[in-house]
VODO-495345 format. One record per residue: residue number from 0; residue in three letters; x, y, z of N, C-alpha, C, O in turn. Coordinates in nm, 4 decimals. Each point is the difference from the previous one (the first is absolute). Layout:
! residues N
num/residuo/n_x/n_y/n_z/ca_x/ca_y/ca_z/c_x/c_y/c_z/o_x/o_y/o_z
NUM/ALA/X/Y/Z/X/Y/Z/X/Y/Z/X/Y/Z
...
END
This chain:
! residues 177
num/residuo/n_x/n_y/n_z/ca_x/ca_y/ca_z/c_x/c_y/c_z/o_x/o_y/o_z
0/UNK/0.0845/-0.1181/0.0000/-0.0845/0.1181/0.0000/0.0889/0.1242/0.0000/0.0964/0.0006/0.0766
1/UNK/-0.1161/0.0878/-0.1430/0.0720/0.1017/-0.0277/-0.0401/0.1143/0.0964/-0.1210/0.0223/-0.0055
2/UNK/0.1793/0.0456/0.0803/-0.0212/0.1410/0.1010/-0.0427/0.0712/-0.0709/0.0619/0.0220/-0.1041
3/UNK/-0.1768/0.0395/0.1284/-0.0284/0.1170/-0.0966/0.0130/0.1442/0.0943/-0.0632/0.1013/-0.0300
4/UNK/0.1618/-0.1095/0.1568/0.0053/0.0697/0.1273/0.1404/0.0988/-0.1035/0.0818/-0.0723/-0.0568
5/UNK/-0.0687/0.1914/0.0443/0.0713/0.0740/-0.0001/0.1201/-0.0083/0.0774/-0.0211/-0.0653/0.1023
6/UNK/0.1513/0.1105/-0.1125/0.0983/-0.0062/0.0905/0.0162/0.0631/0.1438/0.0817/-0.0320/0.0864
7/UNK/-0.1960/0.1460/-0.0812/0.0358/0.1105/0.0605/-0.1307/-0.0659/0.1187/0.0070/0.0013/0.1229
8/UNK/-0.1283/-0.0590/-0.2154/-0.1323/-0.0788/0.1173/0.0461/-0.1240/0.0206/-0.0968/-0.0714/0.0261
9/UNK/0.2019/0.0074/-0.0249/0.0422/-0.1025/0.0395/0.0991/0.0296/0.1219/-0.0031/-0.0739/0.0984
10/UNK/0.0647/0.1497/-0.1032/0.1117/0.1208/0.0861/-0.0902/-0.0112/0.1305/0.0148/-0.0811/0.0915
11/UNK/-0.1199/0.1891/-0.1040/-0.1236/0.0375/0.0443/-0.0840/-0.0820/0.1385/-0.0321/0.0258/0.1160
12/UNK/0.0188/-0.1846/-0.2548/-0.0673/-0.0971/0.1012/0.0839/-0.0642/0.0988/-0.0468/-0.0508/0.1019
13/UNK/0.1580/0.0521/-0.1276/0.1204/-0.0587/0.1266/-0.0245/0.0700/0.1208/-0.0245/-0.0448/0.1120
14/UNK/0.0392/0.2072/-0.1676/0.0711/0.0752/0.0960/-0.1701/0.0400/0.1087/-0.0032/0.0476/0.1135
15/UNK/-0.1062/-0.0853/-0.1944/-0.1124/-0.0162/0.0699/-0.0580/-0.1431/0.0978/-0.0757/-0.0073/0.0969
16/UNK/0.1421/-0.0823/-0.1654/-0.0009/-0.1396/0.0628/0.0618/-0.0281/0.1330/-0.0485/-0.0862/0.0732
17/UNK/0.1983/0.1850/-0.0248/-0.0054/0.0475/0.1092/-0.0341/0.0459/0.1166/-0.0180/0.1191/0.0257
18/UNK/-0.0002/-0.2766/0.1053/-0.1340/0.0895/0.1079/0.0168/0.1814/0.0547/-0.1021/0.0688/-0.0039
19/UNK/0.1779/-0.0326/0.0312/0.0542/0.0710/0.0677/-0.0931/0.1471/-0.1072/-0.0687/0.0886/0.0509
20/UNK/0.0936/-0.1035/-0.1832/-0.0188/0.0841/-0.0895/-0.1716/0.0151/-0.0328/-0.0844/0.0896/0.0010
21/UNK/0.0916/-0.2340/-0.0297/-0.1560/0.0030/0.0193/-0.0956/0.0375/0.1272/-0.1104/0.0477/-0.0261
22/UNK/0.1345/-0.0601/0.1137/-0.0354/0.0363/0.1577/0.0167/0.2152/-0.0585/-0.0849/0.0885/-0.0110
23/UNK/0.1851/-0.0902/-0.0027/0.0176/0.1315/-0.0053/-0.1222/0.0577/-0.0753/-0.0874/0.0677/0.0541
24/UNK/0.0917/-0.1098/-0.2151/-0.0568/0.0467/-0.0915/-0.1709/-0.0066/0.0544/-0.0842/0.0895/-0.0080
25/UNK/0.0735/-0.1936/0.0504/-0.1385/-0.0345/0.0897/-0.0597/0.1281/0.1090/-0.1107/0.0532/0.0066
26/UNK/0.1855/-0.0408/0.0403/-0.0348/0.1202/0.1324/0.0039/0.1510/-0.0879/-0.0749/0.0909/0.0361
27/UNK/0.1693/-0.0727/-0.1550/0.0019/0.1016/-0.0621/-0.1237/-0.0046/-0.1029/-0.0699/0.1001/-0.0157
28/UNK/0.0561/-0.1679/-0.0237/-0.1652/0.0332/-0.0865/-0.1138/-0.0003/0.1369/-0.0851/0.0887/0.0079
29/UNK/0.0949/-0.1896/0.0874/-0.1629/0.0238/0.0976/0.0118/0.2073/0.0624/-0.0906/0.0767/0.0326
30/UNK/0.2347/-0.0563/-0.0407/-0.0442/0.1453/0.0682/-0.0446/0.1007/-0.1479/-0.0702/0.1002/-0.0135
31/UNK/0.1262/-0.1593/-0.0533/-0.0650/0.0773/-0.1298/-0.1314/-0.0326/-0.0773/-0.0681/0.0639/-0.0801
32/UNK/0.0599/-0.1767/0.1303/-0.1627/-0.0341/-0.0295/-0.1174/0.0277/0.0650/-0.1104/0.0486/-0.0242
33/UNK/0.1791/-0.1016/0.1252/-0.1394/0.0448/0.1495/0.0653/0.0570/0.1018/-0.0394/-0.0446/0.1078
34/UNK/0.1290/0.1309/-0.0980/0.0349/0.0956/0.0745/0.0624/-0.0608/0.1313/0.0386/0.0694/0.0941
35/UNK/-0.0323/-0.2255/-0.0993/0.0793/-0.0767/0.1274/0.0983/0.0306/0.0567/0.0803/0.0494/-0.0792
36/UNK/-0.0449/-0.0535/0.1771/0.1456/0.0366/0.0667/0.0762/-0.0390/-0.0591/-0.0398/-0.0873/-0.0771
37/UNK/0.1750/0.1165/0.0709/0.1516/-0.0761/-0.0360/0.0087/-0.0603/0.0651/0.0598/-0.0964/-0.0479
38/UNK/-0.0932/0.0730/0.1941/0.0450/-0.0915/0.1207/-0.0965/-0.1326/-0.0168/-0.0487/-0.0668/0.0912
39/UNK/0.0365/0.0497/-0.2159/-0.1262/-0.1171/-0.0247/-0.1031/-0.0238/0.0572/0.0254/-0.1099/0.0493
40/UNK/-0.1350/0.1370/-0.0171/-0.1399/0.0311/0.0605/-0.0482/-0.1380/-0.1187/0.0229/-0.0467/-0.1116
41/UNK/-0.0876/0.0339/0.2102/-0.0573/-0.1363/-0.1182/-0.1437/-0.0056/-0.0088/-0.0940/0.0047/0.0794
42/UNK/0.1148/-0.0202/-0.2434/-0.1526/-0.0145/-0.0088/-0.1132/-0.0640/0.0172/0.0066/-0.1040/0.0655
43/UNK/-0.1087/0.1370/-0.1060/-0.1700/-0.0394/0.0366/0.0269/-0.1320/0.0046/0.0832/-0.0441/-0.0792
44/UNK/-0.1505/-0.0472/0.1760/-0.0040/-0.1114/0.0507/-0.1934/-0.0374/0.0339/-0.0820/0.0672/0.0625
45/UNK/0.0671/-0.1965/-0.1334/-0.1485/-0.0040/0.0747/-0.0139/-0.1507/0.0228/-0.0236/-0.0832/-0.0876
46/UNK/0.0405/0.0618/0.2088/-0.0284/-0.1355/0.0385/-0.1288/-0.0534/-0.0893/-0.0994/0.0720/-0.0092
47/UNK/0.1055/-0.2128/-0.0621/-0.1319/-0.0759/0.0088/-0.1007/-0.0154/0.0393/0.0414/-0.0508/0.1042
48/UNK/-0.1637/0.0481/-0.0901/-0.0947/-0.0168/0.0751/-0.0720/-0.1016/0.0182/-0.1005/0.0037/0.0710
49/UNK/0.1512/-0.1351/-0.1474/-0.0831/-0.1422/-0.0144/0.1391/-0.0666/-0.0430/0.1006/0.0394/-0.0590
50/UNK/-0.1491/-0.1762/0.1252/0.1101/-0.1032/-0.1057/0.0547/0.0048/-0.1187/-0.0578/0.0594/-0.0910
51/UNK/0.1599/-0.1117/0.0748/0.0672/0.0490/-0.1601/-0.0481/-0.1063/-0.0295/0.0417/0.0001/-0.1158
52/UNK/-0.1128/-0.1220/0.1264/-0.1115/-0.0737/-0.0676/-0.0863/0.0085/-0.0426/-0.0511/-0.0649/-0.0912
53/UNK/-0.0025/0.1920/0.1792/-0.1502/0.0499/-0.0355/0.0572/0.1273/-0.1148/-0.0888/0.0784/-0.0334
54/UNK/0.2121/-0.0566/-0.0205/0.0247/0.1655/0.0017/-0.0080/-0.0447/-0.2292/0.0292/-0.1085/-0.0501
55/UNK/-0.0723/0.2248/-0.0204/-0.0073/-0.0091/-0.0794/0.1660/0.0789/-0.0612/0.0182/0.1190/0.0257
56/UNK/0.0486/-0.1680/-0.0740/0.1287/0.0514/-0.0643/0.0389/0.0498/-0.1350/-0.0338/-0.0779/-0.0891
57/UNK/0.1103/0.2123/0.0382/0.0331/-0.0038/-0.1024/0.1403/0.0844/-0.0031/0.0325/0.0766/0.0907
58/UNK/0.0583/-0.1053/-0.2261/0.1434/0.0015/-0.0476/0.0174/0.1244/-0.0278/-0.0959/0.0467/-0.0614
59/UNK/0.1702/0.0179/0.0795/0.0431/0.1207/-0.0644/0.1257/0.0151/-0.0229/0.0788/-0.0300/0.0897
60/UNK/-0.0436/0.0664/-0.1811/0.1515/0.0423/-0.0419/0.0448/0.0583/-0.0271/-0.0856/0.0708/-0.0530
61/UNK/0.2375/0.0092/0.0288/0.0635/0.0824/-0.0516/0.0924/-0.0712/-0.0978/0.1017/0.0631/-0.0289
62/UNK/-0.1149/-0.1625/-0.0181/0.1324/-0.0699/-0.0632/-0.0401/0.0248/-0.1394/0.0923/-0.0271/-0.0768
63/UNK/-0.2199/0.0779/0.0064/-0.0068/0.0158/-0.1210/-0.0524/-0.1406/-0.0745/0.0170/-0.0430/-0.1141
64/UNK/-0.0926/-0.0120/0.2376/-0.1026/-0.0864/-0.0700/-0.1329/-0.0041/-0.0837/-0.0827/0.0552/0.0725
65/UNK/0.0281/-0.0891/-0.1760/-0.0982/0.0413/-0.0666/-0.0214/-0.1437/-0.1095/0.0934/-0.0737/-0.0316
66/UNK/-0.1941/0.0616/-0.0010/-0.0515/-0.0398/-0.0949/0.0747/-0.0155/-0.1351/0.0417/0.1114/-0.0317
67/UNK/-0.0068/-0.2089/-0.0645/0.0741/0.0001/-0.1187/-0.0604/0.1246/-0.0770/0.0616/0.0745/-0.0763
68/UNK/-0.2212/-0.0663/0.1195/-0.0965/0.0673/-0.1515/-0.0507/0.1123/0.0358/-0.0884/0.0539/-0.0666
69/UNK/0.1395/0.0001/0.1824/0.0121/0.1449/0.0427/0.1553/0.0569/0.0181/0.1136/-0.0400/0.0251
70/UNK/-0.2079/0.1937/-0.0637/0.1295/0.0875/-0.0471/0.1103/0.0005/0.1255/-0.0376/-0.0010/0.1172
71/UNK/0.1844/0.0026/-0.1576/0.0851/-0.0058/0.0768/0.0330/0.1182/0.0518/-0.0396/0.1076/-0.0446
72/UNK/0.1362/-0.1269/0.1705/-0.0152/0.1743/0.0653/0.0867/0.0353/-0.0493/0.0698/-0.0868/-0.0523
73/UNK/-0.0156/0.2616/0.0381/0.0239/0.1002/-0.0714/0.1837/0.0028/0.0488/0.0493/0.0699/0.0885
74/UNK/0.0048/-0.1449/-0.1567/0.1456/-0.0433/0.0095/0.0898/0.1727/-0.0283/0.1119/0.0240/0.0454
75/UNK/-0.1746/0.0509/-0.1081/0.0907/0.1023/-0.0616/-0.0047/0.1295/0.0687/0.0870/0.0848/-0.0199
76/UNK/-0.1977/-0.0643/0.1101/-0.0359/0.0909/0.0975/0.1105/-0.0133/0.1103/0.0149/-0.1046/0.0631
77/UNK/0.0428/0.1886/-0.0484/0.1342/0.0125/0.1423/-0.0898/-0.0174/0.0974/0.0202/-0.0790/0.0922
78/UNK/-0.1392/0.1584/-0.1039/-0.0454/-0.0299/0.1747/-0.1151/-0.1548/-0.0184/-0.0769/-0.0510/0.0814
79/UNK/0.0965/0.0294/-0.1641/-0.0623/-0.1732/0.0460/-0.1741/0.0011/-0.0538/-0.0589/0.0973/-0.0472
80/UNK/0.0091/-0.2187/0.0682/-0.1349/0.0679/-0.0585/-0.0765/-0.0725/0.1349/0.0386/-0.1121/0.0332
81/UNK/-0.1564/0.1841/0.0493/-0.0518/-0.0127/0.0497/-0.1601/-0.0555/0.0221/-0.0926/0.0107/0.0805
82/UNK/0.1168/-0.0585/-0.1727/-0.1748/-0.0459/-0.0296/0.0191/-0.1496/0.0395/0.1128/-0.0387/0.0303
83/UNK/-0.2302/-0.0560/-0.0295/0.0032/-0.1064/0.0231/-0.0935/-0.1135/-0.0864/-0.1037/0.0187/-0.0637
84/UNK/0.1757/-0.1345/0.0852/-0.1154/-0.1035/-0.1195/-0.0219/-0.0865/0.1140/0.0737/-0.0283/0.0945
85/UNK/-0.2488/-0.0248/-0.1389/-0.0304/-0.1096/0.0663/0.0046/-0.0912/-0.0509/0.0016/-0.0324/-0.1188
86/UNK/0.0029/-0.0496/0.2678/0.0676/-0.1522/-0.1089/-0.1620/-0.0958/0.0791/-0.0702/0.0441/0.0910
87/UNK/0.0545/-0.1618/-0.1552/-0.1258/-0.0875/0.0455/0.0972/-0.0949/0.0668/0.1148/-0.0282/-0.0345
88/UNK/-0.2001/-0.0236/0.1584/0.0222/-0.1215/0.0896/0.0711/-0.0903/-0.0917/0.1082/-0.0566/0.0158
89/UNK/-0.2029/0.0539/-0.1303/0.0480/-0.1541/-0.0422/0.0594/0.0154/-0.1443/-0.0345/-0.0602/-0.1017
90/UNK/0.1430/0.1658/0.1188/0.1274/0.0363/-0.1270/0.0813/-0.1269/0.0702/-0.0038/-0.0473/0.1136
91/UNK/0.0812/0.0132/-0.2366/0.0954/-0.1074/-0.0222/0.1063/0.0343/-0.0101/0.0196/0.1047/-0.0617
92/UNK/0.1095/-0.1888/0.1258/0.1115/0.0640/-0.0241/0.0299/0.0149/-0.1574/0.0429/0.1148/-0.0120
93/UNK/-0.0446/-0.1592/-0.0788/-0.0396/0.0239/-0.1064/-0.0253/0.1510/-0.0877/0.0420/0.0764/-0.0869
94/UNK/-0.1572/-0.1077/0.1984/-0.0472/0.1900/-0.0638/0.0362/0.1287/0.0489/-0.0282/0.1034/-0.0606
95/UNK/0.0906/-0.1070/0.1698/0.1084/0.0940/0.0294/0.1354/0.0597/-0.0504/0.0767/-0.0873/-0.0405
96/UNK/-0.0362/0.1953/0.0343/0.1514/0.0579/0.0032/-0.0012/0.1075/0.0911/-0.0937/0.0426/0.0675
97/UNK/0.2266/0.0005/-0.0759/0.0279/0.0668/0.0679/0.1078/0.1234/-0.0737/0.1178/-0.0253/-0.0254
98/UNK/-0.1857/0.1668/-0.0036/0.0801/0.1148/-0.0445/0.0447/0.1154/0.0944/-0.0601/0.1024/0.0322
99/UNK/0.1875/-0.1503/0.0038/0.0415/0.0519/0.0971/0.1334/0.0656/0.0033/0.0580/-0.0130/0.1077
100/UNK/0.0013/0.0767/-0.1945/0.1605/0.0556/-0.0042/0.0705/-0.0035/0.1123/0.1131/-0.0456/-0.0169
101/UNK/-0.1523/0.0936/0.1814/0.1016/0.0220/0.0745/0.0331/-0.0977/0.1003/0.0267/0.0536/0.1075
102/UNK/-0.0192/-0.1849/-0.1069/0.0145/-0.1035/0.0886/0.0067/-0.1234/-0.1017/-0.0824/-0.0236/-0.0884
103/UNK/0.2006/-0.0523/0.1196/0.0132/-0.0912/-0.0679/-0.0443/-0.1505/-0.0042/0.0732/-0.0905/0.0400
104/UNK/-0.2405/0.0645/-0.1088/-0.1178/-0.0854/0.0405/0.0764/-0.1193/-0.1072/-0.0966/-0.0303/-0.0700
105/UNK/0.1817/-0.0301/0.0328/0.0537/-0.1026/-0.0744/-0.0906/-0.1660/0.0938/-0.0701/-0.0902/-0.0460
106/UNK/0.1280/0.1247/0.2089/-0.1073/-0.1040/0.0451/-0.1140/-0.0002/0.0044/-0.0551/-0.1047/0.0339
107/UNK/-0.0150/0.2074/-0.0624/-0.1366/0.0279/0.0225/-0.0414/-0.0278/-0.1482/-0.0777/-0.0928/0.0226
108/UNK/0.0759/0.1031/-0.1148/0.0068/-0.0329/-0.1521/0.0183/-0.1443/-0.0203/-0.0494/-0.0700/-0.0885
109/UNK/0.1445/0.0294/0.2044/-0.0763/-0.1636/-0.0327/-0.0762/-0.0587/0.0856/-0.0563/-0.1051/-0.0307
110/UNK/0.0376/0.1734/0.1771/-0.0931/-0.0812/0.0807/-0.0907/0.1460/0.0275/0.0573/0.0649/0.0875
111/UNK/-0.1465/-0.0152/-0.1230/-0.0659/0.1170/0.0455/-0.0272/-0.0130/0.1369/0.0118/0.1084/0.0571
112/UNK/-0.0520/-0.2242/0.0356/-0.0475/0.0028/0.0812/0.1309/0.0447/0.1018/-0.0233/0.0043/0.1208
113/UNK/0.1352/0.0227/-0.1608/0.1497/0.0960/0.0468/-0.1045/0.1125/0.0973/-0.0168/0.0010/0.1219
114/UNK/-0.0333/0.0751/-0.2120/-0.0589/0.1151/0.0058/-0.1308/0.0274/0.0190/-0.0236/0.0644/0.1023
115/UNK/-0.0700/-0.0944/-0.1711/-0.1267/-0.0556/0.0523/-0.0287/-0.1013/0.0012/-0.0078/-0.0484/-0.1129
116/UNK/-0.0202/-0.0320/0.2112/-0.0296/-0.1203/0.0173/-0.1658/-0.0412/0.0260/-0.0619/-0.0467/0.0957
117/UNK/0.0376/0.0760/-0.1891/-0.1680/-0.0290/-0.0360/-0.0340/-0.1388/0.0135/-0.1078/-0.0316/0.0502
118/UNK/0.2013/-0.0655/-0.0959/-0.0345/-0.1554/-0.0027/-0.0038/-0.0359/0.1519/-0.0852/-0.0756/0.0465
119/UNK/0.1946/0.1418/0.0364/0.0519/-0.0818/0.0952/-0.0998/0.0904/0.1467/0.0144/-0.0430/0.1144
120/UNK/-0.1275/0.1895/-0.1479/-0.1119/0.0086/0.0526/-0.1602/-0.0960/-0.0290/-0.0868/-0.0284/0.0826
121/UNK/0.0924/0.0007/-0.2110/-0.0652/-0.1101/-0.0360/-0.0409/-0.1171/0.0614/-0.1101/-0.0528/0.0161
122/UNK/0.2261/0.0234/0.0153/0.0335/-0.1473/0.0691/-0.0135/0.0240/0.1710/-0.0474/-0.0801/0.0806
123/UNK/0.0920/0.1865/-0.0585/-0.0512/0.0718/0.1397/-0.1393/-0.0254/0.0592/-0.0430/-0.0649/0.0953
124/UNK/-0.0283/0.1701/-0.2246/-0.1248/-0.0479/0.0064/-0.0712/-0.1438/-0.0094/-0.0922/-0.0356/0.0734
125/UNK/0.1395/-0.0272/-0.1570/-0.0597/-0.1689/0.0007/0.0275/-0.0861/0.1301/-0.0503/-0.1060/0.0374
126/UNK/0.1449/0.1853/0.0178/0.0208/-0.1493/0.0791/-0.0550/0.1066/0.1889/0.0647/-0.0219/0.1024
127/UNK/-0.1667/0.1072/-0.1038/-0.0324/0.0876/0.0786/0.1379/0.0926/0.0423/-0.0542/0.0869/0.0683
128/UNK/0.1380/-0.0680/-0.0684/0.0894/0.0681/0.0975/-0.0616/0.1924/-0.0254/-0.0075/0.0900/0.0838
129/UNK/-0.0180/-0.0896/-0.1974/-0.1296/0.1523/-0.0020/-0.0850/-0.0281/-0.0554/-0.0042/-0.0847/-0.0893
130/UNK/-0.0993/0.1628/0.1385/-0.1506/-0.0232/-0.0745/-0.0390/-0.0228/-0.1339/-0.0896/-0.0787/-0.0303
131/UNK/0.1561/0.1469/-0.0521/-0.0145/0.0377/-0.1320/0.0982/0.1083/-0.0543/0.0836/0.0692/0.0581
132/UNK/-0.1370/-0.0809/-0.2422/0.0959/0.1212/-0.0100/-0.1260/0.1148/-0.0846/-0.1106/-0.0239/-0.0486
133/UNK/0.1813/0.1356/0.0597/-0.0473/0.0848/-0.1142/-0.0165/-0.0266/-0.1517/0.1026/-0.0347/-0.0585
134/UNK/-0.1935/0.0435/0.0006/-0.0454/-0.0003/-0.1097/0.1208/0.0498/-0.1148/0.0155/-0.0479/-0.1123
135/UNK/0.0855/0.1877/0.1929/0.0251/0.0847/-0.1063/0.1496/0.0283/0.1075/0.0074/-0.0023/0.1229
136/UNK/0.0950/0.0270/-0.2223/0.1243/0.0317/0.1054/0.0619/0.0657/-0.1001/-0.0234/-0.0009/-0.1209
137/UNK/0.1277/0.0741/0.2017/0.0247/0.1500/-0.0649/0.1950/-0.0176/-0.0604/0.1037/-0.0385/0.0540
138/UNK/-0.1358/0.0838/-0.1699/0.1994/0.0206/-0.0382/0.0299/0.1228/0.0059/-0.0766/0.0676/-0.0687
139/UNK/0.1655/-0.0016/0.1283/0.0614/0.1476/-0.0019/0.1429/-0.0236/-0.0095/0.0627/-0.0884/0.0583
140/UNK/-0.0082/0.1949/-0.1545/0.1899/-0.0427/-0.0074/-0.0085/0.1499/0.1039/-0.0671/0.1013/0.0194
141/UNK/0.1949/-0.1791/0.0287/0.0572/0.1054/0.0979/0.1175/0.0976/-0.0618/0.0314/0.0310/-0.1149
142/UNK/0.0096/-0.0035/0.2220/0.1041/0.1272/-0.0363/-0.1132/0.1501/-0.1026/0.0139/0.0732/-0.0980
143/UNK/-0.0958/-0.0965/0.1830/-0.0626/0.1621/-0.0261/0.0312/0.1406/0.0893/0.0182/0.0055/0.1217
144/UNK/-0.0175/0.0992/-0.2123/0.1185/0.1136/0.0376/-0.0931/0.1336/-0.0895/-0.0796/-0.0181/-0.0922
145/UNK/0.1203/0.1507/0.1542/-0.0418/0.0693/-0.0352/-0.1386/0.0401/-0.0411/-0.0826/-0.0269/0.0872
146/UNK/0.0278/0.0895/-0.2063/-0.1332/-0.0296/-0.0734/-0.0968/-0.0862/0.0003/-0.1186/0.0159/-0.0291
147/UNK/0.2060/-0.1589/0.0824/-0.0583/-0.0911/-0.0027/-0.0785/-0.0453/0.1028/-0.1072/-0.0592/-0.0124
148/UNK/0.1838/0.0991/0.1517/-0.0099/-0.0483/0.1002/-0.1474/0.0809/0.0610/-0.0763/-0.0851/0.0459
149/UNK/0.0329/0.1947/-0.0377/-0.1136/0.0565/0.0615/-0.1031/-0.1126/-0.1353/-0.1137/-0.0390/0.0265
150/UNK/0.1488/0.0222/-0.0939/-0.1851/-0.0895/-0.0650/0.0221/-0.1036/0.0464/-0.1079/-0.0471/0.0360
151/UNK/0.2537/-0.0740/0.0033/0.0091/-0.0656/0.0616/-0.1018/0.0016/0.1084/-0.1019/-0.0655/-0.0220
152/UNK/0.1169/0.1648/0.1993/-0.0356/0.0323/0.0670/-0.1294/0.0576/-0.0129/-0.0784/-0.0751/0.0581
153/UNK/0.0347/0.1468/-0.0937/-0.1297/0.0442/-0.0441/-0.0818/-0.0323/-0.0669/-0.1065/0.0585/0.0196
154/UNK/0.1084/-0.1678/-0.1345/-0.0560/-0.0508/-0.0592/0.0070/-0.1194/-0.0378/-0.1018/-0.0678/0.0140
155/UNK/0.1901/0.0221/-0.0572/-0.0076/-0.2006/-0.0341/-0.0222/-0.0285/0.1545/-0.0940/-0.0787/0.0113
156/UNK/0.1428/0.1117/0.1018/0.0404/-0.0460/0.0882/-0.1784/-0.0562/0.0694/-0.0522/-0.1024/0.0442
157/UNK/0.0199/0.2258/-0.0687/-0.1066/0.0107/0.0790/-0.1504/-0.0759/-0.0545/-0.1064/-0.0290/0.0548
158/UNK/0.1779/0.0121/-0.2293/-0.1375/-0.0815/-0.0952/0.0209/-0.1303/0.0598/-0.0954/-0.0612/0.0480
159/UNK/0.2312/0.0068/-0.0470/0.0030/-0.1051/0.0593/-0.0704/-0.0546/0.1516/-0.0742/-0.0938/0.0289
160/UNK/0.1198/0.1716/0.0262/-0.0544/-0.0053/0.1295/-0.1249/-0.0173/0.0145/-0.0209/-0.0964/0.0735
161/UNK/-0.1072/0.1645/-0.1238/-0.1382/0.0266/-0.0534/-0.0252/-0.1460/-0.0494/-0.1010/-0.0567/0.0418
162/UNK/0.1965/-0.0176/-0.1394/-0.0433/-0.1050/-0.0296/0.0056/-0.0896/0.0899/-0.0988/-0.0722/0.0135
163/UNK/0.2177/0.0519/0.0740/-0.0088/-0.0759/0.0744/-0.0579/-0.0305/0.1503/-0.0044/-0.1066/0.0613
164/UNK/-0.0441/0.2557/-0.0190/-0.1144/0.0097/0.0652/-0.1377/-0.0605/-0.0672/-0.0661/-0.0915/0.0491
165/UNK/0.0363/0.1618/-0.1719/-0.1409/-0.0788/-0.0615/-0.0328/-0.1448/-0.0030/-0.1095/-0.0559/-0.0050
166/UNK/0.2616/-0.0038/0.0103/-0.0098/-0.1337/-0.0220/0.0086/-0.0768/0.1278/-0.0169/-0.1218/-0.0053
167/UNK/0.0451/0.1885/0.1363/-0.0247/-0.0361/0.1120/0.1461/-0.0887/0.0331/0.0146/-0.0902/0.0825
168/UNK/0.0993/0.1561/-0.1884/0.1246/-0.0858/0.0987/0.0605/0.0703/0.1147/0.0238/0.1193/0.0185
169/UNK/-0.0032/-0.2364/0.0617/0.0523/0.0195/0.1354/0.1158/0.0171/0.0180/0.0276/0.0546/0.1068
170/UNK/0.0844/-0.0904/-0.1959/0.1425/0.0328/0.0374/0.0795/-0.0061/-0.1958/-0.0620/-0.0547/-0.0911
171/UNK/0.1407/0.0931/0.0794/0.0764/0.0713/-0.1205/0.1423/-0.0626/0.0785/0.0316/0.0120/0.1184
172/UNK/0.0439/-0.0858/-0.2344/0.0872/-0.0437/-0.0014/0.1023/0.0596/-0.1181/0.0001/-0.0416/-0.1158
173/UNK/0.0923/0.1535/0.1706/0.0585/0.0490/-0.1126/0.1625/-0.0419/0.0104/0.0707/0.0060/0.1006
174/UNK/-0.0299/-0.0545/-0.2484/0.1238/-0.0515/-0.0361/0.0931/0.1646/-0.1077/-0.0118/0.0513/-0.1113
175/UNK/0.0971/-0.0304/0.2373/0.0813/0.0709/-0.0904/0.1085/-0.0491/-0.0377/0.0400/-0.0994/0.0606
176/UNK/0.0657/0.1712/-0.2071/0.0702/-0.0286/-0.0807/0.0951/0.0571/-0.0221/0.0742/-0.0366/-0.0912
END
């Protein structure tokens, strides 16, 4: 398989793959996002309220998962593209990819469930360990910045959310990349 990672986003993903850096970069976007302390204040937390047997579940991602036959996210935009595709319960690894420039998904390209692991909530569900899953689960590529980031926050963020309230899930399982 050939890198289609640039020299300079390959540079990039090392020097981000780094805990120390990433921790950093982490606390430096939450105070620029939501105004969090530097001293890491941590965010919104909401305990469960029923068994995770009884609890209805769905996937969310940043790894730039989507559908083969929906449009891929916006690779050429510096600040990233912020919108999101839904994916159905019962997509196949098959019918997935993943368009994602800034993280290097080579394992995830052959086992998706790397990154979202839709099969291996599936099987969750069958054998009771959660109630069920959502109908509908969400792909978002990460590394959104600038322009991008308030429709992020203000808007995909929040359609999503709407859906997954309507649909009555109880807990969101998000895989970042």
């Amino acid at each position: 398989m050939t890198n289609h990672l640039s020299w300079r986003q390959r540079l990039l993903n090392r020097f981000y793959a780094i805990p120390v850096v990433t921790e950093w970069w982490a606390r430096r976007a939450a105070v620029r996002i939501h105004g969090a302390t530097a001293s890491g204040e941590a965010p919104p937390f909401t305990l469960l309220q029923k068994p995770l047997a009884e609890c209805k579940a769905a996937l969310i991602t940043t790894a730039g998962v989507h559908l083969r036959e929906q449009h891929p996210f916006d690779m050429d935009n510096p600040d990233g593209d912020a919108s999101y595709r839904e994916i159905p319960a019962t997509a196949t690894q098959a019918q997935l990819t993943i368009t994602h420039n800034y993280y290097d998904h080579a394992d995830a390209d052959r086992d998706i469930n790397v990154v979202f692991p839709l099969s291996h909530f599936r099987s969750l569900a069958e054998s009771g360990v959660i109630g069920s899953l959502a109908r509908r689960h969400y792909g978002f590529m990460g590394h959104i910045e600038g322009e991008q980031l308030p429709l992020l926050t203000h808007r995909y963020a929040a359609e999503v959310a709407a859906k997954l309230r309507k649909e009555g899930v109880d807990f969101a399982f998000l895989t970042p990349a």
